[in-house]
N, C-alpha and C positions, 0 to 999 in steps of 0.2 A: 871755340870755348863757350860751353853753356855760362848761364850767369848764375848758377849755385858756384861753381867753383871763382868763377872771378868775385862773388863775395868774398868765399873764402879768404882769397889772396887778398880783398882790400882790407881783411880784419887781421890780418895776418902783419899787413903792412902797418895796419894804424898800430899795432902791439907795438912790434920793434921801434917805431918811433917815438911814443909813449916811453920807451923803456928805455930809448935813449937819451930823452929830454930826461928823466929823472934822473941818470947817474949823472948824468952832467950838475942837474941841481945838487943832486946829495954830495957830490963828491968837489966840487968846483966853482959853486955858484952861492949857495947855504952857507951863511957866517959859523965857525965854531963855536962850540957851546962853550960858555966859559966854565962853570963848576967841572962839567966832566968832563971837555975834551973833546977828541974826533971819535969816541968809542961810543959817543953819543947817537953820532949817525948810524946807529942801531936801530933805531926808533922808528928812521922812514923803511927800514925794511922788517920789522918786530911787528909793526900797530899796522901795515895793508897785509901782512898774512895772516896778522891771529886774525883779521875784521874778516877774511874771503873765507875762512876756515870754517868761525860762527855762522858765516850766510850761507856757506856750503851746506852743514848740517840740517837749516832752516827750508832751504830747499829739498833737499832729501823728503823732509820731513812733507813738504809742502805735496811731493811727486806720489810720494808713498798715501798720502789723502785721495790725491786723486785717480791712483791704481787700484785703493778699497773700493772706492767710491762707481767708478765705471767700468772695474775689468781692465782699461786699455792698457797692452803691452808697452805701449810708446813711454807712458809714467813710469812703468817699472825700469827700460831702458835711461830715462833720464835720472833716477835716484841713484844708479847704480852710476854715469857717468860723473854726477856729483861726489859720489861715496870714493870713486877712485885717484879723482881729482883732488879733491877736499882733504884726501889722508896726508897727500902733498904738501900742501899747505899748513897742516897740522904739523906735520912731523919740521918743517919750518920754522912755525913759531913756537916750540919748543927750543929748538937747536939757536934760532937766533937773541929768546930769551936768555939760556944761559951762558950765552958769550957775552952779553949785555950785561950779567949780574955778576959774574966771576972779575972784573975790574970795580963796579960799583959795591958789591956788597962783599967782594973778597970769598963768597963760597958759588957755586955754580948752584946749586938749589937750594932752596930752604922749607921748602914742603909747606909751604900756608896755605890757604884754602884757595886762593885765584889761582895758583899753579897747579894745585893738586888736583881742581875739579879741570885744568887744562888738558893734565895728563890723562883724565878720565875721557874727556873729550875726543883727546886720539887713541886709546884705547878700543873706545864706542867705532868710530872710525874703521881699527882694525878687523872688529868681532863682526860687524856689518860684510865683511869682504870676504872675513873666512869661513861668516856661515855660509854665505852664498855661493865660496868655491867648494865645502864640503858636500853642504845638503845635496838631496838628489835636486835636480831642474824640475819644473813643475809648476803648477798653482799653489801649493803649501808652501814652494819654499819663497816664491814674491810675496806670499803673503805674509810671510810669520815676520820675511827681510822689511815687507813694509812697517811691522809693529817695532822692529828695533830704530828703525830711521826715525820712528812717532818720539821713541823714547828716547836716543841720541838728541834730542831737539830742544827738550827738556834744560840738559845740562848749559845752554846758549848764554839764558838770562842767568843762570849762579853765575857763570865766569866774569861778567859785565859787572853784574852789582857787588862781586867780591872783593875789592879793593875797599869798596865802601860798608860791608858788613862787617870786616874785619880785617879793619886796619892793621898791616904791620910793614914789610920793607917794600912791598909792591905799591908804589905810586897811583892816586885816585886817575881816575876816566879823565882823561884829557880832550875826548872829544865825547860828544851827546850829551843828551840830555842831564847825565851827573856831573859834568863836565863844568868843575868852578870856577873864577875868575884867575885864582893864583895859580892854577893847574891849568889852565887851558891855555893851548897855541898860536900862534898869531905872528903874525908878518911874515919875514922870510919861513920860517920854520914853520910857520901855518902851513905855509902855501906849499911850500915842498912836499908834506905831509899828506894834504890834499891831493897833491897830483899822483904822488905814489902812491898812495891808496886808492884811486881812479885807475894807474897803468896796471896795477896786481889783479883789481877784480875786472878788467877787460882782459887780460892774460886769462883768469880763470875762465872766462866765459867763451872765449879762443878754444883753450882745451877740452874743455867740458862739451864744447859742442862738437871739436874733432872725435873725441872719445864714443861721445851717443852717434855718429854716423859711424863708425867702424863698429859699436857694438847693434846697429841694427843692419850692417850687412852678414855681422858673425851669425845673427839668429834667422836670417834669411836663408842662410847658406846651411844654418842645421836641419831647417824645415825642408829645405831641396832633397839633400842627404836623408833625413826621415822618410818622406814621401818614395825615394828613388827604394831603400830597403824595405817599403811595404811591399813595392808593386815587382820587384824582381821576379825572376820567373824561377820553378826550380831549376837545381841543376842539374846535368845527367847522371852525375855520380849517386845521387840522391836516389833517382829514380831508379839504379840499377843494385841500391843495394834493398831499397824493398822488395823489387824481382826478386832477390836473393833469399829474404825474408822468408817471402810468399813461398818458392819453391823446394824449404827447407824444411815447408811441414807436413809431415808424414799424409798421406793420402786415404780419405776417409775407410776402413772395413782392413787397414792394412794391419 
């Protein structure tokens, strides 16, 4: 066994471990929350997908710099493995938002600005994936996909600061830098919160990198397939029906 794949397998191993320390914590170890209950344990799996979501995009953004920047295919292979990755994630913290809101606020959405610019988020997400299945493959089309991954990137810090622009049922930043003394988490609940947001974005970084090898053998394998349809040779049929061609035209003085 070479020692790329036995990487492989030991990040593969630390995930599943990681990800079983945390249910254990979320589910069996984490004290209940007293205002809202066990629907609260939302939170340890809400706040590490929307965070790998945002760092998803950041990276995108990050990859698509350095594909303007030097040409190299490898950056374009990595936006795209985050873009495919990262829509995952997105479409997560959506879904685990409004299961989270429909017991706390009694509606499943409420269209405020942190949600809204969320859903714009995986949106951004979507239109990255299905330009890139539509357009033709090319140099335009990594390049224009890199201008959208610049501009999906955009949208990272409104979602963060939106709680705090505009306050209404979405609770302020609990963790960073906005993150205040009566909103921020700490002890058990810190720490749980911490680890599961540690297991999520080693999971994403798992995936993301199983994807960019499978997507740099797919482009390997189109390049082979290219090459092999330049250099074909013709075929007899070909050659027998210009003989035909040829022979079918009248002979000169006739």
């Amino acid at each position: 066994m070479t020692a790329l794949p036995k990487i492989r397998l030991i990040w593969l191993g630390v995930t599943a471990a990681l990800m079983t320390l945390t249910l254990w914590m979320i589910f069996l170890w984490v004290p209940t929350e007293i205002n809202q209950g066990n629907i609260q344990r939302s939170l340890y799996f809400h706040v590490p997908v929307a965070w790998v979501a945002m760092v998803a995009i950041v990276l995108i953004a990050v990859a698509s710099v350095a594909y303007l920047t030097t040409r190299d295919e490898k950056w374009d292979r990595l936006a795209v493995a985050g873009a495919e990755t990262g829509v995952i994630f997105a479409a997560l913290m959506l879904i685990t938002g409004m299961l989270w809101a429909k017991p706390v606020w009694g509606v499943w959405w409420t269209g405020e600005a942190k949600l809204t610019t969320t859903l714009i988020l995986f949106f951004i997400y979507v239109a990255y994936l299905m330009f890139r299945a539509y357009f033709p493959p090319g140099e335009q089309r990594r390049r224009l996909a890199a201008i959208i991954g610049l501009i999906g990137a955009i949208d990272t810090p409104i979602i963060y600061y939106g709680a705090q622009l505009w306050e209404r049922a979405h609770p302020s930043a609990v963790v960073g830098p906005l993150s205040e003394s009566d909103s921020s988490v700490d002890g058990p609940i810190g720490l749980t919160l911490m680890v599961a947001t540690l297991t999520f974005s080693v999971l994403f970084v798992y995936v993301a990198s199983e994807r960019y090898r499978l997507r740099k053998q797919e482009d390997e394998v189109t390049s082979i397939l290219r090459a092999i349809s330049l250099k074909r040779p013709r075929t007899p049929s070909s050659s027998m029906d210009n003989a035909e061609t040829i022979s079918s035209v009248p002979a000169g003085g006739a």
